[in-house]
C-alpha positions as CSV (number, residue, x, y, z in Angstrom):
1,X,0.0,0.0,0.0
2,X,1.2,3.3,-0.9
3,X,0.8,6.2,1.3
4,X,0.1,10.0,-0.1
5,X,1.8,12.4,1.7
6,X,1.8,16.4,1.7
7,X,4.8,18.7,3.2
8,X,3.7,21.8,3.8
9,X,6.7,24.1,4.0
10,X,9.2,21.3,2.2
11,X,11.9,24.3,1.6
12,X,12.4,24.1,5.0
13,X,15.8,22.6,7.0
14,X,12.4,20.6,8.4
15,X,10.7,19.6,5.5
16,X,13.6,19.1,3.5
17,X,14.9,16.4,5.9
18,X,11.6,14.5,6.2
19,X,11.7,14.4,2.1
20,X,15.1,13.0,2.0
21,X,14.0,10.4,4.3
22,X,11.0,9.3,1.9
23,X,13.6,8.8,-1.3
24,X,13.9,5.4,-0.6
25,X,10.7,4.3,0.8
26,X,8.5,2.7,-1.5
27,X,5.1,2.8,0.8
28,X,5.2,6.7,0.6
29,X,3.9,8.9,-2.7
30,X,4.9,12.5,-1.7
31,X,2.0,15.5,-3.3
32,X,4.4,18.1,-4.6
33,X,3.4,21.9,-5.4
34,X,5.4,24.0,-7.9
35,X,6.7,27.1,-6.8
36,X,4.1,29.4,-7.6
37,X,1.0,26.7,-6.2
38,X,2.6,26.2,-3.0
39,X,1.7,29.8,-1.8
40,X,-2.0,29.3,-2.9
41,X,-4.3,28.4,-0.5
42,X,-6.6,26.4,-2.3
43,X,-3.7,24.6,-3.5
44,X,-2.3,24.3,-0.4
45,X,-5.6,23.0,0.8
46,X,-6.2,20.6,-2.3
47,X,-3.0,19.1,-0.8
48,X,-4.0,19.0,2.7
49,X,-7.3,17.3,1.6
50,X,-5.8,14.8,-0.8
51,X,-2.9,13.6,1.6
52,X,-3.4,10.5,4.1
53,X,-0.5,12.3,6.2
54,X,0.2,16.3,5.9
55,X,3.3,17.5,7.6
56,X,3.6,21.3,8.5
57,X,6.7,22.6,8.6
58,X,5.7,25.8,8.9
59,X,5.8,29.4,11.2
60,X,3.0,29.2,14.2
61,X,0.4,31.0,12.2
62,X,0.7,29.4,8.9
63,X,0.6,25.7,10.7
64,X,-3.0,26.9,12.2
65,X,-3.9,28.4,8.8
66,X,-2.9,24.8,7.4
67,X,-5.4,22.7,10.1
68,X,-8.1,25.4,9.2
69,X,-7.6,24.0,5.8
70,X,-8.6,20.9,6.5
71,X,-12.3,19.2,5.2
72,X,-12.1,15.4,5.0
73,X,-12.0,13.2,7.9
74,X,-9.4,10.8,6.9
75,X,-6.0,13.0,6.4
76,X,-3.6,13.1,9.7
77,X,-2.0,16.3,10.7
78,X,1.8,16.1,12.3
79,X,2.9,19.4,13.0
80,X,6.6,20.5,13.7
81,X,5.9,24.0,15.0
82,X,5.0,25.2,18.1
83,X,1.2,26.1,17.6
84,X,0.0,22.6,18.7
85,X,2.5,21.3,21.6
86,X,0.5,22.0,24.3
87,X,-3.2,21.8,23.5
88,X,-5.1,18.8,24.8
89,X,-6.3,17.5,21.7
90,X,-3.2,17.1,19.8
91,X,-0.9,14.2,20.3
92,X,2.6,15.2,22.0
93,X,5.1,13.1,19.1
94,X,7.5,11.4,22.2
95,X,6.1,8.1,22.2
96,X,8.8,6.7,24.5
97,X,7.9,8.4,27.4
98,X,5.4,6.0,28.5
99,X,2.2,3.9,27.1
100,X,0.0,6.4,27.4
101,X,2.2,9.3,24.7
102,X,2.6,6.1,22.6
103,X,-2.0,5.4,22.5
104,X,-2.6,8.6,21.9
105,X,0.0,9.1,18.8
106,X,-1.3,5.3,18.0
107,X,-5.3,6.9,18.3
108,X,-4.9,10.8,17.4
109,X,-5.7,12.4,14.1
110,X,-3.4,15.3,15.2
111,X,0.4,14.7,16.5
112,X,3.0,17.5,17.8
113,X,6.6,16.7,17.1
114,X,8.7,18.1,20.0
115,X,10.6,21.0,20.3
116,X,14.6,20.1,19.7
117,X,15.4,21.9,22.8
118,X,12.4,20.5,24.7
119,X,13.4,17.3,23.8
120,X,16.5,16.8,25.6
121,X,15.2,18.2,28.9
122,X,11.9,16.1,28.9
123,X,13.4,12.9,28.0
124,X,15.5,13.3,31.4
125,X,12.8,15.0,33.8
126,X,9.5,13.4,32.7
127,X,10.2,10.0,34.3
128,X,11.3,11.3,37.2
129,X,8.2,12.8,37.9
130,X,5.9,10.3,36.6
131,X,7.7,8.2,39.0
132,X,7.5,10.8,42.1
133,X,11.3,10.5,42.3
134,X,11.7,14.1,42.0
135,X,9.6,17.5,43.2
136,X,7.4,19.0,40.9
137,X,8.5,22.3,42.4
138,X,12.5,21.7,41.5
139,X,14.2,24.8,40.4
140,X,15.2,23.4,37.1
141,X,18.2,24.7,34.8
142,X,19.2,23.6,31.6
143,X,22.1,24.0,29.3
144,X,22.0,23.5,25.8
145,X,24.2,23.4,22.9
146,X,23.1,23.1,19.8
147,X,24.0,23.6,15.4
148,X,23.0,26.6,13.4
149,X,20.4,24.4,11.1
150,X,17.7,25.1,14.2
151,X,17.6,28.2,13.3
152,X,16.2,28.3,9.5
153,X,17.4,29.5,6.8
154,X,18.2,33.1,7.7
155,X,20.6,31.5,10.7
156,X,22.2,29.0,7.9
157,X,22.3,31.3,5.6
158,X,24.4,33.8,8.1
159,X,27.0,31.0,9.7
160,X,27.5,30.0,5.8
161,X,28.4,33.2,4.6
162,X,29.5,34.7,8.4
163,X,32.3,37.8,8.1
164,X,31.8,38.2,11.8
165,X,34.5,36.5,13.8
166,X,31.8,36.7,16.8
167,X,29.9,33.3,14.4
168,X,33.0,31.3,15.1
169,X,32.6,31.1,18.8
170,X,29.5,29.7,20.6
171,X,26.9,32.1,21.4
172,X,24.1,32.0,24.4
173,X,20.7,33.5,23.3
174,X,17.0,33.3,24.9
175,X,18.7,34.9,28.2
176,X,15.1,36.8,28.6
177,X,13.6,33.5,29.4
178,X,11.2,33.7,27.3
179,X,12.1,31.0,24.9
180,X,9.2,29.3,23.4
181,X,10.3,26.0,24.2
182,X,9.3,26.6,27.7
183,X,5.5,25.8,27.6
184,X,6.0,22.4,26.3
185,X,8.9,21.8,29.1
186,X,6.7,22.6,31.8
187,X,3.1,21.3,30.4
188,X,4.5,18.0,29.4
189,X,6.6,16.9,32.5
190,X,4.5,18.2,34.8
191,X,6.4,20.6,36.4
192,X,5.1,23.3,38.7
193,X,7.2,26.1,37.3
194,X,9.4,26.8,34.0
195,X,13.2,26.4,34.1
196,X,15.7,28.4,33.5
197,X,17.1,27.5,29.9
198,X,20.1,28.7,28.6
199,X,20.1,27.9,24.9
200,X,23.6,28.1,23.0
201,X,23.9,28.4,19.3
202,X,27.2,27.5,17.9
203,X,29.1,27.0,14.5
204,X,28.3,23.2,13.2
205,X,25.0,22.5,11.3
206,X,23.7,19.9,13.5
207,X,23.7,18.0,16.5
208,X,22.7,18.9,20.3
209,X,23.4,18.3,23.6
210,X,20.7,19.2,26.3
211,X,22.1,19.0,29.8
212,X,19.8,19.6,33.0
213,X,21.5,18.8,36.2
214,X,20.2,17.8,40.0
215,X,21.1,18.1,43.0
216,X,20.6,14.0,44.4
217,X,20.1,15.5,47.7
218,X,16.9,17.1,47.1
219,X,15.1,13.8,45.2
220,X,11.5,12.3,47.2
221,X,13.8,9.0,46.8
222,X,17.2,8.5,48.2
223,X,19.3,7.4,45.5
224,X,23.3,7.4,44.2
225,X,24.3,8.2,41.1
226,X,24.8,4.7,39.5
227,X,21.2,3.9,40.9
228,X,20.1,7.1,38.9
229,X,21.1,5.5,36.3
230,X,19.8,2.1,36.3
231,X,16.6,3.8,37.0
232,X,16.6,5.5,33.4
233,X,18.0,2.1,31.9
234,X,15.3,0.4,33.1
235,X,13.1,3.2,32.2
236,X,13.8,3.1,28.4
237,X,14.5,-0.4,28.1
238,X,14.2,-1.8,24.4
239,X,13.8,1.7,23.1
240,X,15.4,1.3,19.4
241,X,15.1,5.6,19.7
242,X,16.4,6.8,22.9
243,X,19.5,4.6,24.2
244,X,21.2,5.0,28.2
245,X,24.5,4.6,27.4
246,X,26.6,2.7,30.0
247,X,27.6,4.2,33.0
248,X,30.9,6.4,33.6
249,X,31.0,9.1,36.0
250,X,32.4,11.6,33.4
251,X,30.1,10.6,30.6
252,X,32.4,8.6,28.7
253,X,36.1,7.2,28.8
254,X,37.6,10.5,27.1
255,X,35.2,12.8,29.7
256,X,33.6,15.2,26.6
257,X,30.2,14.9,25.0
258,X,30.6,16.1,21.4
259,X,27.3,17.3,20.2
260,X,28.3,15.9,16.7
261,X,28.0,12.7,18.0
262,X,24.5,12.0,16.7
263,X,24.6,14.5,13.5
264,X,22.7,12.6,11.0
265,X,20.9,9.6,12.6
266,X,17.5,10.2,14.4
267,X,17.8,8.7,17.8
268,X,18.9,9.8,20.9
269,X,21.8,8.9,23.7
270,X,21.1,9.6,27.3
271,X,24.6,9.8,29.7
272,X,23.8,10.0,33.1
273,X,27.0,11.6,34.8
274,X,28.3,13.0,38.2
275,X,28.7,11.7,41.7
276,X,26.4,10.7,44.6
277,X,25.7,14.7,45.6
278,X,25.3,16.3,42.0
279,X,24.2,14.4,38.7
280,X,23.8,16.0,34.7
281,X,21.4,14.2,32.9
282,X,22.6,14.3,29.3
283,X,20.6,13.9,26.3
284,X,23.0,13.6,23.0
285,X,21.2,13.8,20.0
286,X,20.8,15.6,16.1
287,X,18.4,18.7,16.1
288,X,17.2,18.1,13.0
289,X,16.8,14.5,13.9
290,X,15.0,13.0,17.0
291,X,14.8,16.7,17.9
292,X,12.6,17.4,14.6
293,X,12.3,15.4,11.3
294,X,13.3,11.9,12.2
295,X,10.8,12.1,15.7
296,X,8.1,13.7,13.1
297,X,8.6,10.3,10.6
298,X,8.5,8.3,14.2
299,X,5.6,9.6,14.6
300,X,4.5,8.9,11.1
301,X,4.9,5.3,11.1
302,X,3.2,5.1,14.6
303,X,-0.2,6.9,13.7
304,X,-0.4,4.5,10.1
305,X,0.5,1.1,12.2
306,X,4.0,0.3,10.2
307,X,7.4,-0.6,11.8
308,X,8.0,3.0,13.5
309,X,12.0,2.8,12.4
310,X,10.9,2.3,8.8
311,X,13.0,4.8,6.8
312,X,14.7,6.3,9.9
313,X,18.8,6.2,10.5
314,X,20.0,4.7,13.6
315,X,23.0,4.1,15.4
316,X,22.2,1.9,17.4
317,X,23.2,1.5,21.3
């Protein structure tokens, strides 16, 4: 069987990733627009209308344009922006994070793929709460590191062409704290109150590392660092997306966590690092992968019943 499927926004570092993934898939018929059409609303919405699966890769207001778009009662919506994260009645695309994330992709017409930022601080808090190891009131902080392609075009477009020596060093943004990955962070986990998120930009295309440390001293549950991490072992067991990697205090045997490490495969490594008094939970993993397109064709597969790593690049444990 042959699936149709619409990109809305394929120019996109997005949508451009989620087509390169369907090149080689024989079960997927993508609905392409021509320059001019794809602008047009009623083409747009022909599109929408004709697709079994419509992905918007799109600004916030143009991805709730799209929905409005939408007259039959058969085509699925998975939307890569922010519009739909934290509404009831979409599906929040993380299907590892327990049995009930996984029924609702599984029953929903309407899937959210999470932010790339988000991503790498849920994966690490989320089961932590749902297990009532940790407060819901914990002053949270988060460090992140990440490639210029999460930016768009304009930001590729800049470190490509950069004259500015200041593009060849990292550089911290979002220090208002207003960052709009921040909703999702809190209305997902369950958190009482947002973190403080210190998102870093730096000069490689892709990649991440997402970093939110503890403080073992203040957990509900009394536990040292190594049985921090069997907890999240046994918490993602048999997860062919999000691997624990083994445990080393310093993260690994060299003691640095590259952020290239997972540039261009679409699942995710979680180190858990530290000593008895202060852990990092660190979540390794490609922006434009698990953080975007590859967790959006996850989510794919999930909602039309097919192997979910069908067409995805993983590296395995």
């Amino acid at each position: 069987m042959k699936y149709k499927v619409f990109i809305d926004g394929k120019e996109g570092t997005t949508g451009l990733r989620i087509y390169e993934r369907f090149q080689n898939r024989d079960d997927i018929e993508v609905i392409t627009l021509s320059e001019e059409d794809r602008k047009d609303p009623k083409c747009r919405a022909m599109a929408i209308n004709s697709s079994d699966i419509t992905f918007l890769c799109l600004p916030d207001n143009i991805a709730i344009e799209s929905v409005s778009l939408l007259k039959n009662s058969h085509t699925k919506i998975i939307d890569a922006s922010t519009a739909h994260r934290t509404l009831d009645n979409w599906a929040y695309g993380f299907p590892e994070l327990d049995e009930k994330f996984l029924d609702k992709i599984k029953n929903s017409r309407f899937c959210a793929v999470p932010g790339c930022h988000a991503s790498g601080f849920i994966v690490a808090i989320y089961p932590l709460i749902a297990k009532d190891i940790i407060p819901k009131d914990y002053p949270f902080t988060i460090n992140s590191i990440t490639g210029y392609s999460g930016g768009g075009k304009k930001m590729i477009s800049e470190y490509e062409v950069h004259e500015s020596s200041l593009l060849d060093a990292p550089r911290q943004y979002g220090m208002g704290q207003n960052h709009k990955h921040l909703k999702e962070m809190k209305k997902i986990t369950g958190i009482d109150y947002e973190p403080i998120f210190n998102p870093i930009v730096s000069n490689f295309y892709s990649g991440m590392v997402v970093t939110t440390p503890i403080h073992l001293r203040f957990l509900k549950k009394k536990l040292t660092i190594e049985q921090l991490h069997s907890f999240y072992q046994d918490y993602y067991k048999n997860q062919p997306f999000v691997h624990v990697m083994p445990y080393n205090p310093k993260g690994n045997e060299t003691g640095y966590l590259s952020a290239l490490q997972m540039s261009g495969y679409d699942d995710m490594y979680i180190y858990v690092c530290g000593n008895d008094d202060r852990a990092s939970i660190c979540a390794v993993y490609d922006n434009l992968g698990k953080g975007a397109s590859g967790a959006a064709i996850e989510c794919m597969n999930i909602m039309l019943g097919i192997e979910k790593t069908k067409g995805l690049n993983l590296k395995g444990e």
